[in-house]
N, CA, C and O atoms as CSV, one atom per row, in Angstrom:
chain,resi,resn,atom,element,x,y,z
A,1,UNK,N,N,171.334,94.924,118.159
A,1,UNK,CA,C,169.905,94.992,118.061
A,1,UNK,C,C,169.296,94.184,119.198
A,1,UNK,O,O,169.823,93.143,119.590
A,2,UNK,N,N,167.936,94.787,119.834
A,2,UNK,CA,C,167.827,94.299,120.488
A,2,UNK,C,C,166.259,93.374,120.099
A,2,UNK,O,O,165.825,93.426,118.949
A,3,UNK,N,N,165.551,92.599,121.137
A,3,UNK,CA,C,163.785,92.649,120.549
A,3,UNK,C,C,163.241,93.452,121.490
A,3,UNK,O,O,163.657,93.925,122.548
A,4,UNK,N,N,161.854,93.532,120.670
A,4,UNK,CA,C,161.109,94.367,121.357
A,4,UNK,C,C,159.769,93.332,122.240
A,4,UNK,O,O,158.952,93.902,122.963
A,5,UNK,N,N,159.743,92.149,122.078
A,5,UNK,CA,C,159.099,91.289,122.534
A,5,UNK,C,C,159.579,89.882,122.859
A,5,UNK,O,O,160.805,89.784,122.798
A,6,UNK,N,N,158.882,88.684,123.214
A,6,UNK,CA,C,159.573,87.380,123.305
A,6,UNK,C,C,159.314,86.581,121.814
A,6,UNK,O,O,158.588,87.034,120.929
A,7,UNK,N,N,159.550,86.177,121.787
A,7,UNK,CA,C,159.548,85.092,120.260
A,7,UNK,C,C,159.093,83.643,120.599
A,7,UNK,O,O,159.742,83.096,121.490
A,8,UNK,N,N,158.201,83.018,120.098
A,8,UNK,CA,C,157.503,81.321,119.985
A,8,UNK,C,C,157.734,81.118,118.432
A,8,UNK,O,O,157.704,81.824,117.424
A,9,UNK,N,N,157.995,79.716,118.770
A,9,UNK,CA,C,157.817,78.899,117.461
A,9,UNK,C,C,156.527,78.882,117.092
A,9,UNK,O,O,155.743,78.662,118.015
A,10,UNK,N,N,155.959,79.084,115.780
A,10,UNK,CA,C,154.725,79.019,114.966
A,10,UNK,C,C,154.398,77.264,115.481
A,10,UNK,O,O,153.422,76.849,116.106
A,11,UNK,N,N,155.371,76.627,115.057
A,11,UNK,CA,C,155.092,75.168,115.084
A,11,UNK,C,C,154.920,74.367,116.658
A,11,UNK,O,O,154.069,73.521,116.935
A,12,UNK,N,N,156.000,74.913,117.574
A,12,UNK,CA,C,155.350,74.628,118.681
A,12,UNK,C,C,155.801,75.830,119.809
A,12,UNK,O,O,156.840,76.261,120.309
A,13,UNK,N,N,154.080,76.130,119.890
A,13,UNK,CA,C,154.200,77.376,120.812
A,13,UNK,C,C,155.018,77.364,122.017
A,13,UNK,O,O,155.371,78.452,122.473
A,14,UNK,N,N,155.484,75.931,122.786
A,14,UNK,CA,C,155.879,76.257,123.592
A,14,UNK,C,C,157.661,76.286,123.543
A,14,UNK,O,O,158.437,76.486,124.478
A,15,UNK,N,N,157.807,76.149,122.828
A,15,UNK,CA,C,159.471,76.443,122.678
A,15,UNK,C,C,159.866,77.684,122.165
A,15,UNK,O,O,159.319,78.084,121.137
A,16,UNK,N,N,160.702,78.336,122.697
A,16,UNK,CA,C,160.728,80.189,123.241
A,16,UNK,C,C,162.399,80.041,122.340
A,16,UNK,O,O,163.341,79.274,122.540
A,17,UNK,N,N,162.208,81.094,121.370
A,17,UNK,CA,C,163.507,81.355,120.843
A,17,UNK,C,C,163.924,82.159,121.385
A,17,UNK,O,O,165.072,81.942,121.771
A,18,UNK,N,N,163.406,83.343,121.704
A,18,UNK,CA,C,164.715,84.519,122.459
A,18,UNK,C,C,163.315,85.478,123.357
A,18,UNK,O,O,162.183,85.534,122.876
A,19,UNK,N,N,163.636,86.047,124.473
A,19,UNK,CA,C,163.240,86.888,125.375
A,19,UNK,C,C,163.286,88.372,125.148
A,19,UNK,O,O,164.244,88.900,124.584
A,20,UNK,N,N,162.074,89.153,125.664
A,20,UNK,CA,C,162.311,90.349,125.445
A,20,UNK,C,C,163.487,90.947,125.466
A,20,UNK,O,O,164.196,90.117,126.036
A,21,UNK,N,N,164.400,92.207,125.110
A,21,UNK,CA,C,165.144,92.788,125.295
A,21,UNK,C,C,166.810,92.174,125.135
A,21,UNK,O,O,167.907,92.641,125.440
A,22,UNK,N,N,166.397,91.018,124.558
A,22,UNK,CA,C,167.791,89.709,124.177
A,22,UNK,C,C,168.310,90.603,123.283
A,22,UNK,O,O,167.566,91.365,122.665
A,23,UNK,N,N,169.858,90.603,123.095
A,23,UNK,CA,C,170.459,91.007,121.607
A,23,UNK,C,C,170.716,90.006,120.699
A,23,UNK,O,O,170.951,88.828,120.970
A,24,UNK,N,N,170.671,90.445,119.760
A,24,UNK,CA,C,170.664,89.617,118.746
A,24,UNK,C,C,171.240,90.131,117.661
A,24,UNK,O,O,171.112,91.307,117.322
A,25,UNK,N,N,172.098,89.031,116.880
A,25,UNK,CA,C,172.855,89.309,115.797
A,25,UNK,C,C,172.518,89.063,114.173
A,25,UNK,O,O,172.410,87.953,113.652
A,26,UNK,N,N,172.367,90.433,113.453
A,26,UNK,CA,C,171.891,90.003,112.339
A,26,UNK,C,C,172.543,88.814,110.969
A,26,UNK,O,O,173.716,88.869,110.600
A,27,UNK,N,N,171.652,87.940,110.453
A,27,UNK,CA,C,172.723,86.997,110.013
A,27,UNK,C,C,172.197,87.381,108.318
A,27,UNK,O,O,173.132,87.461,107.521
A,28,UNK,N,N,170.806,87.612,107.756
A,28,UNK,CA,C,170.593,87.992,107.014
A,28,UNK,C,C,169.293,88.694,106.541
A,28,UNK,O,O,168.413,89.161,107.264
A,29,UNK,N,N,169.327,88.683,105.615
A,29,UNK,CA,C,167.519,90.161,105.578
A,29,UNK,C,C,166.943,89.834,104.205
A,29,UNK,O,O,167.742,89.888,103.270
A,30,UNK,N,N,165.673,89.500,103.936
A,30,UNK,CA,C,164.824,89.068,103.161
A,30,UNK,C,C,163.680,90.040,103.222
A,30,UNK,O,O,162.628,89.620,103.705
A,31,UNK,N,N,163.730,91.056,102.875
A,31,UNK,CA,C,163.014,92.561,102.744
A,31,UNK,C,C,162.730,92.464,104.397
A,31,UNK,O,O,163.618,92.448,105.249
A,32,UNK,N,N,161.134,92.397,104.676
A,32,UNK,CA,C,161.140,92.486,106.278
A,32,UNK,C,C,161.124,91.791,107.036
A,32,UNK,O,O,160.993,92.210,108.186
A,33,UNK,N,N,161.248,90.367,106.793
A,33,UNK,CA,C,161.659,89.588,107.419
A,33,UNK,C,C,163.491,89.112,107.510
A,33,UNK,O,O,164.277,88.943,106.578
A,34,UNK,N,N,163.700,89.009,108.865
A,34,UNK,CA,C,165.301,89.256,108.897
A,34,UNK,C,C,165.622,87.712,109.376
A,34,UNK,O,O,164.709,87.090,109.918
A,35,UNK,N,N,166.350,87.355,109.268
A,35,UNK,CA,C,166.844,86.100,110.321
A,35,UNK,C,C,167.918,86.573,111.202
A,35,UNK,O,O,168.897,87.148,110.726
A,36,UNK,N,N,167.811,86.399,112.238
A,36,UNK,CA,C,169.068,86.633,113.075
A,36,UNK,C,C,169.424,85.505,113.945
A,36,UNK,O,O,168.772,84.461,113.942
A,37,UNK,N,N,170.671,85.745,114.851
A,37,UNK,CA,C,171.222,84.840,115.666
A,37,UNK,C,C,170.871,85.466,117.132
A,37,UNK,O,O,170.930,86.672,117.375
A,38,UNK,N,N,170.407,84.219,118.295
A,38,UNK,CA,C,170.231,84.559,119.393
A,38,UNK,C,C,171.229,84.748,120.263
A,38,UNK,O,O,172.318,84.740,119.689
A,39,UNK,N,N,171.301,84.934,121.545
A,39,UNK,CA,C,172.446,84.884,122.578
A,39,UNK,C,C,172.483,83.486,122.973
A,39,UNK,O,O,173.518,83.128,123.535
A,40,UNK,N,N,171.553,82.609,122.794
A,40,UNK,CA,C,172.036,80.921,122.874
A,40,UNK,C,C,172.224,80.702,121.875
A,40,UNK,O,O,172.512,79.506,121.938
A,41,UNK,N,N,172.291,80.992,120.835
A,41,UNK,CA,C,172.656,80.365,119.584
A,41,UNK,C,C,171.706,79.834,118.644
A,41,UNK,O,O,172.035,78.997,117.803
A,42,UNK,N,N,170.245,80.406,118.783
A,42,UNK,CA,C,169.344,79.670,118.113
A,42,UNK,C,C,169.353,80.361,116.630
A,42,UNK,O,O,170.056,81.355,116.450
A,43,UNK,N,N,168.682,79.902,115.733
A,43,UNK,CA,C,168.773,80.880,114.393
A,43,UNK,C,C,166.944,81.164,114.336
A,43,UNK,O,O,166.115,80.255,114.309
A,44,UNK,N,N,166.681,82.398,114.329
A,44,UNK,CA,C,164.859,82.519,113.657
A,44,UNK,C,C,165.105,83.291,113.191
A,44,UNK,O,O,166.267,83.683,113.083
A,45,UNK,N,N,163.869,83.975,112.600
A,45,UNK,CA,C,163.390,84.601,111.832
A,45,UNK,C,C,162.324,85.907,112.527
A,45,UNK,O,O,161.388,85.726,113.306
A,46,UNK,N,N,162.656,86.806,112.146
A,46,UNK,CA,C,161.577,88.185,112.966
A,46,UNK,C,C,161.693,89.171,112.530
A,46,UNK,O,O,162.723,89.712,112.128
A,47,UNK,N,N,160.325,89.658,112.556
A,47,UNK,CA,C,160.233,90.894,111.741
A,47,UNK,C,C,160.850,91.602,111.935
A,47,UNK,O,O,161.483,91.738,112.982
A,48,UNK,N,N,160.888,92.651,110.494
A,48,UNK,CA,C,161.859,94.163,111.054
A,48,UNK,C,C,161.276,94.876,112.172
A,48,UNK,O,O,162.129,95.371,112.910
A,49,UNK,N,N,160.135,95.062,112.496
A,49,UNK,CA,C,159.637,96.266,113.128
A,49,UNK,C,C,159.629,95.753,114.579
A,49,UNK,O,O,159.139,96.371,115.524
A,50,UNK,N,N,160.233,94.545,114.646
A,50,UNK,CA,C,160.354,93.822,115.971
A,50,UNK,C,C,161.859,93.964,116.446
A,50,UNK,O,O,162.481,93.274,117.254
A,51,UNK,N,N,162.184,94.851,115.847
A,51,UNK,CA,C,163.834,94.700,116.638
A,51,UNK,C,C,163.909,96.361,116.948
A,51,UNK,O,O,163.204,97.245,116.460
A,52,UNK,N,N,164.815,96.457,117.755
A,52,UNK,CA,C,165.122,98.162,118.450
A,52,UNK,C,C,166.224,98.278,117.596
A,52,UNK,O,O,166.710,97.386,116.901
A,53,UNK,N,N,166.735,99.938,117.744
A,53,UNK,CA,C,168.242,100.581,117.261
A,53,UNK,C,C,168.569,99.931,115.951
A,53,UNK,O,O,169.667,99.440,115.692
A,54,UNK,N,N,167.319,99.969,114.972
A,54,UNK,CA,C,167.486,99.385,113.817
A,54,UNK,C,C,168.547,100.344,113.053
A,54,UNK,O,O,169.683,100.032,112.696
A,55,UNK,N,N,167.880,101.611,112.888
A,55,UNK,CA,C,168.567,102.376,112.028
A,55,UNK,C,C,170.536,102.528,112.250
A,55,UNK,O,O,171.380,102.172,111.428
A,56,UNK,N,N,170.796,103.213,113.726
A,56,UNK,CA,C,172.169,103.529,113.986
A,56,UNK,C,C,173.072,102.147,114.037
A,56,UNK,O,O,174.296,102.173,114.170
A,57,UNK,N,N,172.431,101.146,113.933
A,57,UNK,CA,C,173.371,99.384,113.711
A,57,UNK,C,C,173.704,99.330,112.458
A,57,UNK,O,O,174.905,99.301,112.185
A,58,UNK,N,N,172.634,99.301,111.317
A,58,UNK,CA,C,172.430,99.136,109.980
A,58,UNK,C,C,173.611,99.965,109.265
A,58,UNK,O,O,174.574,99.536,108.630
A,59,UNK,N,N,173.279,101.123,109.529
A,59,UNK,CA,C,174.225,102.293,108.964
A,59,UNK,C,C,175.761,102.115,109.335
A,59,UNK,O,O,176.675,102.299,108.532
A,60,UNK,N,N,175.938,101.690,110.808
A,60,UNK,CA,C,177.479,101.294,111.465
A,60,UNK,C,C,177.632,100.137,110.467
A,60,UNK,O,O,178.585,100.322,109.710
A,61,UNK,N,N,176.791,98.711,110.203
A,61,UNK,CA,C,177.802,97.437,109.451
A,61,UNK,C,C,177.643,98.102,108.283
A,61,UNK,O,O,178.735,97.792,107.808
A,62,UNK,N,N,177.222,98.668,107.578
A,62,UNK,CA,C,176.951,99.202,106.095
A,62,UNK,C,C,178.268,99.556,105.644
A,62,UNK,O,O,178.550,99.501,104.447
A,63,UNK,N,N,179.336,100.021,106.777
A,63,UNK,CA,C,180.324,100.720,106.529
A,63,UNK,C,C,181.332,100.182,105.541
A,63,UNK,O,O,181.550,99.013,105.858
A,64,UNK,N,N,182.147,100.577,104.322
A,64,UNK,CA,C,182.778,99.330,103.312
A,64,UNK,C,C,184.052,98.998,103.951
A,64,UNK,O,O,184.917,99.599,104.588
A,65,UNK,N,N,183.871,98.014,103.607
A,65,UNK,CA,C,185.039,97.146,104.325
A,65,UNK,C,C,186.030,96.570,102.979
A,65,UNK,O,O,185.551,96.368,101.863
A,66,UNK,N,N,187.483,96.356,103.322
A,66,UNK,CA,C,188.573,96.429,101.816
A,66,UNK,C,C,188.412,94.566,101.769
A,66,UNK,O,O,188.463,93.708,102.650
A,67,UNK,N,N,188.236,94.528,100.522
A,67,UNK,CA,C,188.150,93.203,99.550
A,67,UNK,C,C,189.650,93.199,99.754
A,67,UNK,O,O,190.587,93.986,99.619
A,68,UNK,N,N,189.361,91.448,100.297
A,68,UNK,CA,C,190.752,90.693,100.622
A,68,UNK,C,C,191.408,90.095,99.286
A,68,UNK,O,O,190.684,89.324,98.656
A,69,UNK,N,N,192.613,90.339,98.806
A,69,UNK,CA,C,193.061,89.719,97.708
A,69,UNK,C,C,193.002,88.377,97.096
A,69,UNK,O,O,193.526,87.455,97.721
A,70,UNK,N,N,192.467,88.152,96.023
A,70,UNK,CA,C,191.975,86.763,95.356
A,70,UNK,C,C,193.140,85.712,95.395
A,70,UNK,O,O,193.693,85.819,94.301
A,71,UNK,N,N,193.731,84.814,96.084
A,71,UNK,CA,C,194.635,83.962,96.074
A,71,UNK,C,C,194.666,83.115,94.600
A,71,UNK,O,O,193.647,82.534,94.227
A,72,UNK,N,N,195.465,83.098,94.081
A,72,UNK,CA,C,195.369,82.180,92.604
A,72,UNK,C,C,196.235,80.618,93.129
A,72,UNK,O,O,196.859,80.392,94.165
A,73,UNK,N,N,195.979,79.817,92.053
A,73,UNK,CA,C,196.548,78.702,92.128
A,73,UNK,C,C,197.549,78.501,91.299
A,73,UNK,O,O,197.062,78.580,90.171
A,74,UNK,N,N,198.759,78.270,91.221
A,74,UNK,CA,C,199.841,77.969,89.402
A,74,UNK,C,C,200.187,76.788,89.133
A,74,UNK,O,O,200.731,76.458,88.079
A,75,UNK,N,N,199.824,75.819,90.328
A,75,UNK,CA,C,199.442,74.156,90.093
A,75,UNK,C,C,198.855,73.635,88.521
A,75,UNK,O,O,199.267,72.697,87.839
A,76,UNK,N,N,197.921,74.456,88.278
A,76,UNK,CA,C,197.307,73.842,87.357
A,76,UNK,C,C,195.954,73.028,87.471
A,76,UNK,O,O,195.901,72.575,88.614
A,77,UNK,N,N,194.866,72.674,86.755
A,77,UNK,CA,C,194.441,71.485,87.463
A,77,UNK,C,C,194.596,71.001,88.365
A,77,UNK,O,O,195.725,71.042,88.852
A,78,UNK,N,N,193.427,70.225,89.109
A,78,UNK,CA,C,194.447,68.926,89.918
A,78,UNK,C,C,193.340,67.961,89.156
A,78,UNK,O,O,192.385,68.262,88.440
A,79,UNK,N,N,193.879,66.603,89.622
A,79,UNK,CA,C,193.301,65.427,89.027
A,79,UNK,C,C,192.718,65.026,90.262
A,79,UNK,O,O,193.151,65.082,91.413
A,80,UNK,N,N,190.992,64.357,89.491
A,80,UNK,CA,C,189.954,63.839,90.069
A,80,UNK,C,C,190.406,62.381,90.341
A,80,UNK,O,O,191.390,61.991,89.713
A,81,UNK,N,N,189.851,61.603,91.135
A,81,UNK,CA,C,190.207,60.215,91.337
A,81,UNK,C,C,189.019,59.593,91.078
A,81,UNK,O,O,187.985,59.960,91.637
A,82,UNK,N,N,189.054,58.532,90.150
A,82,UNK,CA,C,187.626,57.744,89.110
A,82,UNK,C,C,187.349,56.842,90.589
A,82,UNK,O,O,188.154,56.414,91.416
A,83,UNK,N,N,185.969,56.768,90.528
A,83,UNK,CA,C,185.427,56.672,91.553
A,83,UNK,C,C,184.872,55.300,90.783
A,83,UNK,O,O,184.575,55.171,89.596
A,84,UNK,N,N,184.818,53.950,92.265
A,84,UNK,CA,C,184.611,52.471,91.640
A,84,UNK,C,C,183.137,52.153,90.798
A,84,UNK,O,O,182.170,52.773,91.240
A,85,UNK,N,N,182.953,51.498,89.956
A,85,UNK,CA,C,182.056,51.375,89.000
A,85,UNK,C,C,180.779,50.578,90.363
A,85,UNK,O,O,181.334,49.919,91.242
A,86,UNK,N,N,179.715,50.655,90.413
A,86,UNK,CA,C,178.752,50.237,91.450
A,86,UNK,C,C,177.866,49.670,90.475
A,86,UNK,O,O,177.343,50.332,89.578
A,87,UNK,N,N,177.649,48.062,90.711
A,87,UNK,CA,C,176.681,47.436,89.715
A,87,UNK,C,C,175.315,47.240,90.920
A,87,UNK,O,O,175.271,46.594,91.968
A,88,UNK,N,N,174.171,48.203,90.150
A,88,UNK,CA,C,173.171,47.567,91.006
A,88,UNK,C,C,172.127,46.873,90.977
A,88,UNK,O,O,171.526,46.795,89.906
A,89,UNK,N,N,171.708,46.293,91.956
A,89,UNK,CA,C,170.460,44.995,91.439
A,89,UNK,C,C,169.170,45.128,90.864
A,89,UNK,O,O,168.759,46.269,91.070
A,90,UNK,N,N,168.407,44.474,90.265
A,90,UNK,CA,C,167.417,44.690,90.351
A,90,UNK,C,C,166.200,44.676,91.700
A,90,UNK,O,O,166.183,43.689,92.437
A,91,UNK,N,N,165.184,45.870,91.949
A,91,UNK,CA,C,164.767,46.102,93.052
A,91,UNK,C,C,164.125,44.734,92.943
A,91,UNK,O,O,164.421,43.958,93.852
A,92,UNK,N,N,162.987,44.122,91.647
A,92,UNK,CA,C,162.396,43.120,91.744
A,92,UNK,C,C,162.390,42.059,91.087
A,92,UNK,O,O,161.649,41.133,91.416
């Protein structure tokens, strides 16, 4: 995916999260607001209608992928370690 514009922080306009035409990697989606990952590594937030090649990306990761087998444990339990008793003062 790509953007279709540059991106500013709400909080301070002058710090630039990603540049027109940057790709960007989707990390998660909250109806239309998406968060994604930049090509430096920043994390924001941007609308759906602000990103390109929405549809033919979406549909490609959608694809099902095979559930990795649940590893079990036959240990049993394990045991917690009692953590030291802390006497504390009075503040006043």
């Amino acid at each position: 995916m790509r953007l279709k514009r540059e991106l500013f922080s709400v909080v301070n306009p002058k710090l630039k999260y990603a540049s027109a035409g940057e790709e960007v990697k989707l990390i998660s989606e909250h109806g239309d607001v998406w968060i994604v990952d930049g090509e430096n590594g920043k994390r924001f937030s941007v609308r759906r209608d602000e990103l390109t090649d929405l549809d033919e990306e979406v549909k490609q990761e959608a694809a099902p992928v095979a559930a990795a087998p649940i590893k079990t444990n036959n240990r049993g339990p394990v045991a917690k370690a009692k953590a030291a008793h802390i006497i504390q003062k009075s503040l006043f």
